[in-house]
py3Dmol code that shows the C-alpha trace and the ligand (Angstrom):
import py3Dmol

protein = """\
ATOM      1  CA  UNK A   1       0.000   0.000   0.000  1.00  0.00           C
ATOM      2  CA  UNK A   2       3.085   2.360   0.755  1.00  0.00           C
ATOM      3  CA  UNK A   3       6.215   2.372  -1.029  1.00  0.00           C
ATOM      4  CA  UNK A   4       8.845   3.476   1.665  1.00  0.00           C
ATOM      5  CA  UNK A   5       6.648   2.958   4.849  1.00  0.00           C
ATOM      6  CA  UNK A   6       5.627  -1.034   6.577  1.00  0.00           C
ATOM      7  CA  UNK A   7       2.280  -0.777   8.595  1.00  0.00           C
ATOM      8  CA  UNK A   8       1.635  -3.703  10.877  1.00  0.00           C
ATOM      9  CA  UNK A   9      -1.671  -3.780  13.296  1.00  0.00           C
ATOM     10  CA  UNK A  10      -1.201  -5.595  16.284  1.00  0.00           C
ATOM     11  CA  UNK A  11      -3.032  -5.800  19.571  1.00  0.00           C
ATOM     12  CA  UNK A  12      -4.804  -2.672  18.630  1.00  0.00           C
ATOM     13  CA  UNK A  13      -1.058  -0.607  17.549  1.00  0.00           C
ATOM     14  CA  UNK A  14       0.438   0.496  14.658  1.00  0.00           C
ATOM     15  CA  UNK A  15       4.480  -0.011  14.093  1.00  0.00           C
ATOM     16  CA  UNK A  16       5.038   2.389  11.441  1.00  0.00           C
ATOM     17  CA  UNK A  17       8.775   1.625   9.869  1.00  0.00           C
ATOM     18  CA  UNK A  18      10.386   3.865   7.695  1.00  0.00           C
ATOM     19  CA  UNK A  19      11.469   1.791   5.286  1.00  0.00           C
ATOM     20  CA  UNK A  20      14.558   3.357   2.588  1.00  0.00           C
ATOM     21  CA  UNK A  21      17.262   0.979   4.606  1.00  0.00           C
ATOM     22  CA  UNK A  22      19.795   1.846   1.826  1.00  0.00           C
ATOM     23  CA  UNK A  23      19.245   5.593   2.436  1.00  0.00           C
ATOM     24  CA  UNK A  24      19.314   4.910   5.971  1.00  0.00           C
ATOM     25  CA  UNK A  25      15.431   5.932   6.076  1.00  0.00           C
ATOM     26  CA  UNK A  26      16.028   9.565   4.966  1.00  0.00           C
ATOM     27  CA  UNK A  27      12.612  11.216   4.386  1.00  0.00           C
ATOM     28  CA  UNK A  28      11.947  12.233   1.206  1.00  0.00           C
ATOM     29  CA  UNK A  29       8.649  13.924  -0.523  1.00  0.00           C
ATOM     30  CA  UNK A  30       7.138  10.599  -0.882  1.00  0.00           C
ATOM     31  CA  UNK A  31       8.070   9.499   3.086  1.00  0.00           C
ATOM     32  CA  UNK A  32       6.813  12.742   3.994  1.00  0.00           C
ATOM     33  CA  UNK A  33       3.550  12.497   1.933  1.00  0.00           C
ATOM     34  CA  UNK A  34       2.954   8.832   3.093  1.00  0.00           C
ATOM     35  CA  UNK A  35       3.770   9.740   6.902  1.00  0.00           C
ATOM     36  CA  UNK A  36       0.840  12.068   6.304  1.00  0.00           C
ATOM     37  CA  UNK A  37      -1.657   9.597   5.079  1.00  0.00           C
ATOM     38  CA  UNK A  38      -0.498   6.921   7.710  1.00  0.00           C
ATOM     39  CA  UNK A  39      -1.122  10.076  10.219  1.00  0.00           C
ATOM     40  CA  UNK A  40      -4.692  10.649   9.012  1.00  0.00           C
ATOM     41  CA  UNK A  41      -5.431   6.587   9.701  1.00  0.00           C
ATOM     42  CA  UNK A  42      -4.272   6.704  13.150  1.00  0.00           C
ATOM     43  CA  UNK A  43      -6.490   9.776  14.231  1.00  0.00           C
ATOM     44  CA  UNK A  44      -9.340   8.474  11.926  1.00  0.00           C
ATOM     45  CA  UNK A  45      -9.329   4.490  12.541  1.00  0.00           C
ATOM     46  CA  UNK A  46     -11.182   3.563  15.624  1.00  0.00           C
ATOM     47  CA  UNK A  47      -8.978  -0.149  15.773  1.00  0.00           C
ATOM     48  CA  UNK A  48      -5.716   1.590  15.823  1.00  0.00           C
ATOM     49  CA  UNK A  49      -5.480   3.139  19.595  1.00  0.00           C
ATOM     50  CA  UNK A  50      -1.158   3.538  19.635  1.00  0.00           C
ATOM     51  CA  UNK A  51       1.496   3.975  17.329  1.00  0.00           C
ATOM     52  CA  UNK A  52       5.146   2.953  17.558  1.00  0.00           C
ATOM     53  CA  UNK A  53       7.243   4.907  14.626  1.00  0.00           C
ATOM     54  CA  UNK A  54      10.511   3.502  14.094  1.00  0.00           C
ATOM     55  CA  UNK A  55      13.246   2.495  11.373  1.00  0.00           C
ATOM     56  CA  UNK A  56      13.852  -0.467   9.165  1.00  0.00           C
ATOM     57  CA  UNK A  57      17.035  -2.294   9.466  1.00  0.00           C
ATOM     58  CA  UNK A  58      19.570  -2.362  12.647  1.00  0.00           C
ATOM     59  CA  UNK A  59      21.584   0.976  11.515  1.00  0.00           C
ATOM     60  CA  UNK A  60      19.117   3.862  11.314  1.00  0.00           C
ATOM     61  CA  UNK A  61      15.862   4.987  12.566  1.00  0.00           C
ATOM     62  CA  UNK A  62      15.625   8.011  10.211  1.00  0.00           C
ATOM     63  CA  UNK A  63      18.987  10.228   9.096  1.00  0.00           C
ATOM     64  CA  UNK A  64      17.349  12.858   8.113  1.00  0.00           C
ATOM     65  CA  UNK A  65      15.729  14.836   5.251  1.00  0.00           C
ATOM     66  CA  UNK A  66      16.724  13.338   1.810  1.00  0.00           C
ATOM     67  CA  UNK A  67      19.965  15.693   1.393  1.00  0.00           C
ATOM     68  CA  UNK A  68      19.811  14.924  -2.315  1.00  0.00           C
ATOM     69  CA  UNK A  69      16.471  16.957  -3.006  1.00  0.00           C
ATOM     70  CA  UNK A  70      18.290  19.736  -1.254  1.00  0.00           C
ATOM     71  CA  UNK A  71      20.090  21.203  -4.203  1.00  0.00           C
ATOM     72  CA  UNK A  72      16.549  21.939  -6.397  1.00  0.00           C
ATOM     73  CA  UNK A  73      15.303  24.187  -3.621  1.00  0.00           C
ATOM     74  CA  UNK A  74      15.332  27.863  -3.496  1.00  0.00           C
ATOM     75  CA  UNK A  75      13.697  29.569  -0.376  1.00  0.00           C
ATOM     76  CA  UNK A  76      10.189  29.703  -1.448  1.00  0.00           C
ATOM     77  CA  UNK A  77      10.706  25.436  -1.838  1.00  0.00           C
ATOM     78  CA  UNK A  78      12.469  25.303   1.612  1.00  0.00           C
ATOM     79  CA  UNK A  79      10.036  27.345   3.215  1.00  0.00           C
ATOM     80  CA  UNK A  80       7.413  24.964   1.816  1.00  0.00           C
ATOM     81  CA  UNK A  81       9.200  21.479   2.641  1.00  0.00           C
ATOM     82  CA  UNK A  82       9.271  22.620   5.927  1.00  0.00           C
ATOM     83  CA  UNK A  83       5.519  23.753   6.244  1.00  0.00           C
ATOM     84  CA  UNK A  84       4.045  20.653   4.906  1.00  0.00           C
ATOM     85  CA  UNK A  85       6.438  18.497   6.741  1.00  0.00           C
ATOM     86  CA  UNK A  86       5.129  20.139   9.883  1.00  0.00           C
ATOM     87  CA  UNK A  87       1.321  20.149   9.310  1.00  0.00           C
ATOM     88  CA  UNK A  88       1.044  16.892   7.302  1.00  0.00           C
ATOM     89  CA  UNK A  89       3.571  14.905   9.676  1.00  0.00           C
ATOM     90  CA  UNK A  90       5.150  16.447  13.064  1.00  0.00           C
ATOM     91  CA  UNK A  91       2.448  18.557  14.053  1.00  0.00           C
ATOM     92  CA  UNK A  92      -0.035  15.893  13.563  1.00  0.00           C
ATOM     93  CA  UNK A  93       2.390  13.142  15.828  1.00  0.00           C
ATOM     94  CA  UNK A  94       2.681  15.550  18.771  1.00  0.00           C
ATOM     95  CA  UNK A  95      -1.053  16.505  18.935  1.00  0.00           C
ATOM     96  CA  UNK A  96      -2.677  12.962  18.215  1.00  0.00           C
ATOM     97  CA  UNK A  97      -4.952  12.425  20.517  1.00  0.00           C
ATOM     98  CA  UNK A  98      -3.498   8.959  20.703  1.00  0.00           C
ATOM     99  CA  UNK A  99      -0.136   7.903  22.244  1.00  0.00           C
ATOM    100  CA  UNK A 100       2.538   7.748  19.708  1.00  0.00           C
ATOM    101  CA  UNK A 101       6.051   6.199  20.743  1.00  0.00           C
ATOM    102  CA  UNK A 102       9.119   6.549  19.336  1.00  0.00           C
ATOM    103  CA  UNK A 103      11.714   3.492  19.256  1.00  0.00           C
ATOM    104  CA  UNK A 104      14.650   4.796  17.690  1.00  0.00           C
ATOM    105  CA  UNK A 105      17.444   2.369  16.572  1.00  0.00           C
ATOM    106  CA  UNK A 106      19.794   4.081  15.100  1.00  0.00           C
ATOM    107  CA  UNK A 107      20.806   7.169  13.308  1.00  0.00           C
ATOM    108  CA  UNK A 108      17.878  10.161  14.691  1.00  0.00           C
ATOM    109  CA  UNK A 109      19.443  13.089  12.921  1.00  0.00           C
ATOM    110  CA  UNK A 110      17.924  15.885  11.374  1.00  0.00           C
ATOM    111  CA  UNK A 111      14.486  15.297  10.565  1.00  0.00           C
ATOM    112  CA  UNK A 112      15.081  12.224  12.353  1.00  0.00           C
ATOM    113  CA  UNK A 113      15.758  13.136  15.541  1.00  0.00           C
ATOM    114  CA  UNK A 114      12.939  15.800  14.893  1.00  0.00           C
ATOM    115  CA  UNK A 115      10.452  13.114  14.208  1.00  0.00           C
ATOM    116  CA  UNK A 116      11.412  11.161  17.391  1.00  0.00           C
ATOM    117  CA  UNK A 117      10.888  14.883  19.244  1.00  0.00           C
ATOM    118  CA  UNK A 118       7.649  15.462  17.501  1.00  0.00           C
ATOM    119  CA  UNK A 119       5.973  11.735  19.345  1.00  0.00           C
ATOM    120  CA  UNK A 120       4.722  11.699  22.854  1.00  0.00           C
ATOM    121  CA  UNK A 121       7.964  10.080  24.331  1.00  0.00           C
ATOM    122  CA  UNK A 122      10.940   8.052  23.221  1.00  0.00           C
ATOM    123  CA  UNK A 123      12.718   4.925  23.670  1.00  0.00           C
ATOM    124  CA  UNK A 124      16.093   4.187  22.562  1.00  0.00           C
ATOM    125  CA  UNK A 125      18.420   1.022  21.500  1.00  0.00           C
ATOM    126  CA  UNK A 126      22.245   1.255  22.509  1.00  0.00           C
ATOM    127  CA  UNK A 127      23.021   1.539  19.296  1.00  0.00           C
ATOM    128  CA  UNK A 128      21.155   4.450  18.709  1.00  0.00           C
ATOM    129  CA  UNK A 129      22.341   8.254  18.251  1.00  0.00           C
ATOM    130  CA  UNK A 130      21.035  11.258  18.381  1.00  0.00           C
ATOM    131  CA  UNK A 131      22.074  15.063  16.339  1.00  0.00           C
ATOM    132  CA  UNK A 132      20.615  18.118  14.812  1.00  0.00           C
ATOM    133  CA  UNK A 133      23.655  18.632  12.350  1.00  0.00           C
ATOM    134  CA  UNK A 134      22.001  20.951   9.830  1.00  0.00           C
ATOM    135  CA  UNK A 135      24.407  23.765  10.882  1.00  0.00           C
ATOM    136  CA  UNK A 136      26.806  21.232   8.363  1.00  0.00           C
ATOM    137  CA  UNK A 137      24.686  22.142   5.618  1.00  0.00           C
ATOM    138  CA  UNK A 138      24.597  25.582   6.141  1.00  0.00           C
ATOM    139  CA  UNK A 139      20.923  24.862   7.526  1.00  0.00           C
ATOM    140  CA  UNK A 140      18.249  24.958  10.499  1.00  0.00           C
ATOM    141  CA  UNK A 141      16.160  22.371  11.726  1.00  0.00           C
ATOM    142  CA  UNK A 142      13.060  22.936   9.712  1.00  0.00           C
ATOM    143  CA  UNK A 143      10.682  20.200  11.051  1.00  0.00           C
ATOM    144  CA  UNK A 144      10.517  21.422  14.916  1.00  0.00           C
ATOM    145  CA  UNK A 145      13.655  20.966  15.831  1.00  0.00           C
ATOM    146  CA  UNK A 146      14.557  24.566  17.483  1.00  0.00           C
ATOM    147  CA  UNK A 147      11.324  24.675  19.096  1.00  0.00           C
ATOM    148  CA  UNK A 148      11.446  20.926  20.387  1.00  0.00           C
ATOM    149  CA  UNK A 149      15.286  20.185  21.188  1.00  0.00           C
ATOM    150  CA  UNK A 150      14.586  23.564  23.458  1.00  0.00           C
ATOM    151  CA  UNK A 151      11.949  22.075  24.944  1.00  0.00           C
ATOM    152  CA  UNK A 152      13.555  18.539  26.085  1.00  0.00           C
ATOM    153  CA  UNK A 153      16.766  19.479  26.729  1.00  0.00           C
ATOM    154  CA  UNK A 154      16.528  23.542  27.770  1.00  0.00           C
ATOM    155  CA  UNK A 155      18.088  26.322  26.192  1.00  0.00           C
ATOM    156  CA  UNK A 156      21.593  26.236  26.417  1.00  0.00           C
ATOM    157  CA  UNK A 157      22.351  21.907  25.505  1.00  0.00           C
ATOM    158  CA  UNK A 158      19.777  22.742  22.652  1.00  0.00           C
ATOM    159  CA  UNK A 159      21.974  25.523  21.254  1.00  0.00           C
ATOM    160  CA  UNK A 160      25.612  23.269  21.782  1.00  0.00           C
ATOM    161  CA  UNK A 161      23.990  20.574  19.807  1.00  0.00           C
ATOM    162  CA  UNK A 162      22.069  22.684  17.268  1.00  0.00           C
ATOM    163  CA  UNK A 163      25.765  25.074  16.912  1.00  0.00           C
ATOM    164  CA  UNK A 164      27.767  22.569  16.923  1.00  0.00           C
ATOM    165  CA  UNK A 165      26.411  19.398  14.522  1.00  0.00           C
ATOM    166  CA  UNK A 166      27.364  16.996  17.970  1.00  0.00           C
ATOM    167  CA  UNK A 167      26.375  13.373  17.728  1.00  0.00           C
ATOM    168  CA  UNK A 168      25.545  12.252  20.654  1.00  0.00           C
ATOM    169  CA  UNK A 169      25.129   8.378  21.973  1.00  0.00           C
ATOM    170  CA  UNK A 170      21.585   6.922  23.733  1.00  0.00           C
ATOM    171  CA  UNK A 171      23.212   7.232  27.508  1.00  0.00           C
ATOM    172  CA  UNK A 172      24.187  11.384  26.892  1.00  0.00           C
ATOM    173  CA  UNK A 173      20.496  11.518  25.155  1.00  0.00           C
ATOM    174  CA  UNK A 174      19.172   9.948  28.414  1.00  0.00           C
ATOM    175  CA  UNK A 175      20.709  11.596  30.603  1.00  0.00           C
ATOM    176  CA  UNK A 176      19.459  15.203  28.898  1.00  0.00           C
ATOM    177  CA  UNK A 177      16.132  13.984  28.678  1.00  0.00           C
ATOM    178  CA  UNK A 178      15.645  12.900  25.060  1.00  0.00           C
ATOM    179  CA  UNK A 179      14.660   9.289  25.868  1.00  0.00           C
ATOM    180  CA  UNK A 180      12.986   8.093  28.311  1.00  0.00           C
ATOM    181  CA  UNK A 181      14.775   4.862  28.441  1.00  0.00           C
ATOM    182  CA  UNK A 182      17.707   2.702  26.875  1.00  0.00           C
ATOM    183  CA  UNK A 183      17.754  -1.032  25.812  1.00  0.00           C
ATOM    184  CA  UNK A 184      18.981  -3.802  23.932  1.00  0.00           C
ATOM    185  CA  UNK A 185      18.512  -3.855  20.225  1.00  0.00           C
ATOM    186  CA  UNK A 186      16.277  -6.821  20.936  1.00  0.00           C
ATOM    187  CA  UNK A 187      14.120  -5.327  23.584  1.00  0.00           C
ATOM    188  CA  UNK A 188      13.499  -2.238  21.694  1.00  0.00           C
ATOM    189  CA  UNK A 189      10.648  -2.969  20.437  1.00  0.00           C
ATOM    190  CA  UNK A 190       9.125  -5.654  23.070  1.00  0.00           C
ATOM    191  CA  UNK A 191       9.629  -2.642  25.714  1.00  0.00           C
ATOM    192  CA  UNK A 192       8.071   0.193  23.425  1.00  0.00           C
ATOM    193  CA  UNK A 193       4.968  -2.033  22.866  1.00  0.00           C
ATOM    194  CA  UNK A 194       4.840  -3.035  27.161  1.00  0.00           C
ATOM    195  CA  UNK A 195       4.647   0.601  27.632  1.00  0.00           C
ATOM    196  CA  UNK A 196       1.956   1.107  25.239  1.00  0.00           C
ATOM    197  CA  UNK A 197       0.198  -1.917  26.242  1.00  0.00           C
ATOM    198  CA  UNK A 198       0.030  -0.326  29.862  1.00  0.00           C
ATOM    199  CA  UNK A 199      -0.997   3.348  28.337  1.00  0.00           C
ATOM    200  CA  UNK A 200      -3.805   1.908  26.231  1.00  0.00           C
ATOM    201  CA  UNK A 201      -5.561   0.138  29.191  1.00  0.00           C
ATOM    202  CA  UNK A 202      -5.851   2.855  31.046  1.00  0.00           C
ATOM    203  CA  UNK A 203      -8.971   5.812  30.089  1.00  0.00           C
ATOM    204  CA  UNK A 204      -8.379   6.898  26.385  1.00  0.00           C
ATOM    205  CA  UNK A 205     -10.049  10.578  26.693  1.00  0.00           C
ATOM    206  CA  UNK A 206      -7.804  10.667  30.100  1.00  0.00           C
ATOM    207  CA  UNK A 207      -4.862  10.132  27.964  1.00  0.00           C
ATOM    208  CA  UNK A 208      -6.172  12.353  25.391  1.00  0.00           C
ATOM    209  CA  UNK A 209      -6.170  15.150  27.703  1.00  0.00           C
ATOM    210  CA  UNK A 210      -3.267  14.137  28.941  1.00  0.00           C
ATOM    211  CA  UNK A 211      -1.343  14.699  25.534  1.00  0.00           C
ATOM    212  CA  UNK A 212      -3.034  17.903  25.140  1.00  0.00           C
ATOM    213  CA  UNK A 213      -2.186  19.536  28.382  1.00  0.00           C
ATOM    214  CA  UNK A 214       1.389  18.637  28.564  1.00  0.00           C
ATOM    215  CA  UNK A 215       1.897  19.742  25.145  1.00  0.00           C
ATOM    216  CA  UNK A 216       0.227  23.436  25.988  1.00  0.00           C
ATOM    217  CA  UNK A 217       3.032  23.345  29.326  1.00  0.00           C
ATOM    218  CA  UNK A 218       5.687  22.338  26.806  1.00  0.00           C
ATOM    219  CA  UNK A 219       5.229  25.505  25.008  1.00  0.00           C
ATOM    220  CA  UNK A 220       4.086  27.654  28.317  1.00  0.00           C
ATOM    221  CA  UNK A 221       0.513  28.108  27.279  1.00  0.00           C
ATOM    222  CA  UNK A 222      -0.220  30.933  29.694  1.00  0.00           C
ATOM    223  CA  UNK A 223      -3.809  29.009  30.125  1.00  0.00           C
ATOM    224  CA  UNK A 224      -2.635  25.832  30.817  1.00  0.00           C
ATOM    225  CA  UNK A 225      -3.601  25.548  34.354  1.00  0.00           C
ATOM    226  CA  UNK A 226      -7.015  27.227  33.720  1.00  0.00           C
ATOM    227  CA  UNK A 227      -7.461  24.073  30.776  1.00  0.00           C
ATOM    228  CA  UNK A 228      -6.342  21.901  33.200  1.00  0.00           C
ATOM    229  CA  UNK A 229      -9.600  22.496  35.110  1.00  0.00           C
ATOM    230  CA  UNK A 230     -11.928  22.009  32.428  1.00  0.00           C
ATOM    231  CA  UNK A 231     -10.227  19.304  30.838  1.00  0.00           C
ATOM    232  CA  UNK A 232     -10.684  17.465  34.805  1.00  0.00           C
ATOM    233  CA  UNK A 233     -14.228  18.443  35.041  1.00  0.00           C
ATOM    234  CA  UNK A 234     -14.911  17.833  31.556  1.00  0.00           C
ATOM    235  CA  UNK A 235     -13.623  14.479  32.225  1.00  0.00           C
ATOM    236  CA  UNK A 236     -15.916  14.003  35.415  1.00  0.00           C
ATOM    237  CA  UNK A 237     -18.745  14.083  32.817  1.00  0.00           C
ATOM    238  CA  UNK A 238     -17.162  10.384  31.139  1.00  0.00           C
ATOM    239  CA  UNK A 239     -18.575   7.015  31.612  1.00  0.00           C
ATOM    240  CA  UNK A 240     -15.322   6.482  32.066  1.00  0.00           C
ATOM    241  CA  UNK A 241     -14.255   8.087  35.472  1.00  0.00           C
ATOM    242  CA  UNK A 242     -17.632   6.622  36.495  1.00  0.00           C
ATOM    243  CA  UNK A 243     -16.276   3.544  36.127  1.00  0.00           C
ATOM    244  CA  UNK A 244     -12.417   4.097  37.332  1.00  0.00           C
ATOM    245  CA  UNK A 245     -14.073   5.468  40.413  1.00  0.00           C
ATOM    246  CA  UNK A 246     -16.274   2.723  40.778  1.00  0.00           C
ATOM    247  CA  UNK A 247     -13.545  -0.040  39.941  1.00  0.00           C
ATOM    248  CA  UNK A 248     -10.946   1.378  42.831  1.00  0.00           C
ATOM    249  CA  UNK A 249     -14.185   1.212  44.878  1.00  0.00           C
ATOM    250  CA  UNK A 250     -15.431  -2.661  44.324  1.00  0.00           C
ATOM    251  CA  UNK A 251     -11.314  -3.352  44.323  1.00  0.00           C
ATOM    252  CA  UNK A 252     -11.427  -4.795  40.640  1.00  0.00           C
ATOM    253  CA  UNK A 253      -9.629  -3.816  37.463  1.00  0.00           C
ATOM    254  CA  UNK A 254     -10.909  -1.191  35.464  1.00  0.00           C
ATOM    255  CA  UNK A 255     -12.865  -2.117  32.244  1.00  0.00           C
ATOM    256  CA  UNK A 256     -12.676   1.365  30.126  1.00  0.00           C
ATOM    257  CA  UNK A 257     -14.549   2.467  27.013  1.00  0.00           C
ATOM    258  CA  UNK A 258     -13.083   5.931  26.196  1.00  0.00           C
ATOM    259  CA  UNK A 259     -16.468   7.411  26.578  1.00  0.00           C
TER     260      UNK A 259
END
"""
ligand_1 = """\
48
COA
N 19.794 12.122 2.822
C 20.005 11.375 1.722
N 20.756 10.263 1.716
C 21.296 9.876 2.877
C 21.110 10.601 4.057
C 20.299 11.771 4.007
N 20.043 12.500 5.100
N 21.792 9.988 5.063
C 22.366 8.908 4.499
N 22.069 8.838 3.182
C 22.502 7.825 2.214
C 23.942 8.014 1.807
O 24.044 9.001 0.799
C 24.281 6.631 1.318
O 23.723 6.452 0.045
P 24.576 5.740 -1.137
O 24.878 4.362 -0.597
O 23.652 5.738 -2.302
O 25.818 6.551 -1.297
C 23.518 5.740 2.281
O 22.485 6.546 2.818
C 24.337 5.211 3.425
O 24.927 6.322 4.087
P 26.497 6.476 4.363
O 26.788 7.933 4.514
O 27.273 5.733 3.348
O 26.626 5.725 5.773
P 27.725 5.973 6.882
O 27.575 4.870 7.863
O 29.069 6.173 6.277
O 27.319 7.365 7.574
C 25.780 8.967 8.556
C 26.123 7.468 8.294
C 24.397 9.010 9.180
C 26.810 9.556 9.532
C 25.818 9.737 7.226
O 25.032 9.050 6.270
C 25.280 11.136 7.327
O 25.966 12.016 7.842
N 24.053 11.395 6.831
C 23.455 12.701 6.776
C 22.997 13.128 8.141
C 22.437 14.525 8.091
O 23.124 15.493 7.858
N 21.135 14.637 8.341
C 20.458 15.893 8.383
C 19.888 16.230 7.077
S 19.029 17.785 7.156
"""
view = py3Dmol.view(width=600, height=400)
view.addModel(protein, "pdb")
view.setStyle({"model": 0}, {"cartoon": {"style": "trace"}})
view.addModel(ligand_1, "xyz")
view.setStyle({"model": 1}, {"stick": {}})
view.zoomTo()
view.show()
């Protein structure tokens, strides 16, 4: 159905793998354009609930933009690569209303360590490394980068690794805050889909809200605590709560509906 993207549906989540292994999963137009479709499914299809996005083969999750449609552009073409790669793709990963995980295992540099910024959280295999090394090319990040680096790793690592092109490994991106956690090549995937296993049994328009609200302090909404209150009474108002309430209560597991 895609040509450079593998969808597989399991257990109610999507593993979306970028798959140009021999371009070490660089996005190109027709990545970007396919991302976007993929993106539309997971907000739109009511048996997808999750998403993992990571990259085919053991070297590279993504390593960046596709440097060799770089030398067509001209500004008005940058501008516009950017733009659509943010409202078809990144924007649409941070503000799904469903979790999105990224398990990066390998290269995340450029665009790819912008598209493992622009999911809810990330996981990372040993193997994997992390860099914003546009400044190479004479270049910013254009898919979210400045704004999302900033707000993982605070102002001043962002602008070290930004100014200077630095790769780093999985332990310096843990210890900054990229990733959440680090693991085996193996376990990269087993762990990623554990944690969403966990996040999807608990209240979907909980987590919804959840998403929502931590993205608005992530870019210091000045409302955010004033949201915060309507999203919990709002939430008071689902059969949901109803029933977390009522589980804790009869001392039974939850059984949620996301209504
Ligand atoms: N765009 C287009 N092609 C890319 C690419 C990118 N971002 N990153 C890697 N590739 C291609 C290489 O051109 C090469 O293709 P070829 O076999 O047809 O020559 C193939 O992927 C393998 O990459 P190679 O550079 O040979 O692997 P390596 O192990 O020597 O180096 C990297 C790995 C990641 C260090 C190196 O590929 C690299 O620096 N890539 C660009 C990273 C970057 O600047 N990203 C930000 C872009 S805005």
């Amino acid at each position: 159905m895609y040509t450079t993207i593998l969808t597989s549906l399991q257990e109610q989540i999507l593993t979306i793998t970028i798959n140009r292994p021999d371009k070490l999963n660089a996005l190109n137009k027709t990545v970007i354009e396919e991302l976007g479709q993929i993106m539309v499914s997971v907000y739109t299809d009511d048996t997808i609930k999750a998403a993992i996005i990571t990259g085919a083969g053991p070297k590279s999750f993504v390593a960046g933009a596709d440097i060799s449609e770089f030398l067509e552009l001209d500004g008005s073409g940058g501008q516009g690569l950017a733009k659509k790669g943010q409202d078809l793709v990144f924007n649409k990963i941070e503000n799904c209303p469903k979790p999105i995980i990224a398990a990066v295992n390998g290269f995340a540099l450029g665009g790819g360590c912008e598209l493992a910024m622009a999911c809810h959280f990330r996981l990372a295999s040993e193997s994997a490394k992390f860099g914003q090394p546009e400044v190479n090319l004479g270049l910013v990040p254009g898919y979210g980068g400045t704004q999302r680096l900033t707000q993982l790793v605070g102002k001043g690592k962002a602008m070290e690794l930004m100014m200077t092109g630095a790769i780093i490994d999985a332990t310096e991106a843990k210890s900054l805050g990229l990733v959440n956690h680090v693991t085996s090549p193996d376990e990269l995937l087993p762990k990623t889909t554990q944690l969403l296993k966990t996040i999807i049994s608990k209240a979907p328009l909980a987590i919804a809200k959840i998403i929502s609200l931590t993205n608005l302090a992530a870019i210091g909404h000045p409302d955010g605590l004033e949201l915060e209150v309507a999203a919990f009474g709002e939430l008071f108002d689902s059969a949901d709560a109803k029933e977390g309430a009522r589980a804790f209560l009869e001392k039974r597991p939850a059984s949620f509906k996301g209504i």
